[in-house]
C-alpha positions in Angstrom: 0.0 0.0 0.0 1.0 3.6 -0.7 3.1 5.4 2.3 1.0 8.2 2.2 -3.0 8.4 3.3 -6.0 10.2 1.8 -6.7 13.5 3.0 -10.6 12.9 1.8 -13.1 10.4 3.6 -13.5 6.6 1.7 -16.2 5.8 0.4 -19.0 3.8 2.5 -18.9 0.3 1.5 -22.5 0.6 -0.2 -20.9 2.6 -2.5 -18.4 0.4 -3.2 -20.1 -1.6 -6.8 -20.4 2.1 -8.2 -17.0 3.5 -7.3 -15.3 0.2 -9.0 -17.6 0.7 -12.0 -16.7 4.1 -12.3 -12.7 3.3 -11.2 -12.8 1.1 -14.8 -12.9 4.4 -16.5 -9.3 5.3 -15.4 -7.8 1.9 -15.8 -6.7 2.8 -19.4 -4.5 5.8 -17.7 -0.7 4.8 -17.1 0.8 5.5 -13.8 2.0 8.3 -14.7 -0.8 9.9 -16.0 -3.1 8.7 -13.2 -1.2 10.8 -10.8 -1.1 14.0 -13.4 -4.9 14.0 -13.7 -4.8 13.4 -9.6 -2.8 16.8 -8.8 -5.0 18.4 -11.7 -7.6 17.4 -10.8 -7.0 19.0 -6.6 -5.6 22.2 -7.9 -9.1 22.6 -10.1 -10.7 21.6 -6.9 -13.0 19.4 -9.0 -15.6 17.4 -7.2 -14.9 15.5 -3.9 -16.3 12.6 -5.1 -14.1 12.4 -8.6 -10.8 13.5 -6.4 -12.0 10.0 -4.3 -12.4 8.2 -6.7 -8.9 9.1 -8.4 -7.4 8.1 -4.6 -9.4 4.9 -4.9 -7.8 4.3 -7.9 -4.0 5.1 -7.0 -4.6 3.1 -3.8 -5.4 0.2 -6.0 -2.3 0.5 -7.8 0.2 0.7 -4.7 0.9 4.4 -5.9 2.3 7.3 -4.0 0.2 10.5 -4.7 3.3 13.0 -3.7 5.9 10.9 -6.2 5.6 13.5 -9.1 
């Protein structure tokens, strides 16, 4: 797992079927790009929900949020 935690709340577990549904949208991204769209994505300060479901998908991947 990633050093680093979220600074936004997870999900309930209800929600879990629709975050994974929506997380298959971002599985195309590379790493690299993942984590670009991330730190775009909190300096637009887009939706809570999107920015959590970004984190959902860099915790998935064992990534570090703060490595680029």
């Amino acid at each position: 797992m990633a050093a680093t935690r979220s600074t936004h709340a997870s999900l309930p577990d209800t929600e879990y079927p629709i975050v994974h549904d929506k997380m298959i949208l971002l599985r195309p991204l590379t790493d690299e790009h993942l984590l670009e769209v991330y730190h775009e994505a909190v300096a637009m300060g887009l939706s809570e929900e999107f920015i959590q479901l970004i984190e959902d998908a860099i915790r998935s991947r064992n990534l570090d949020p703060n490595s680029i």
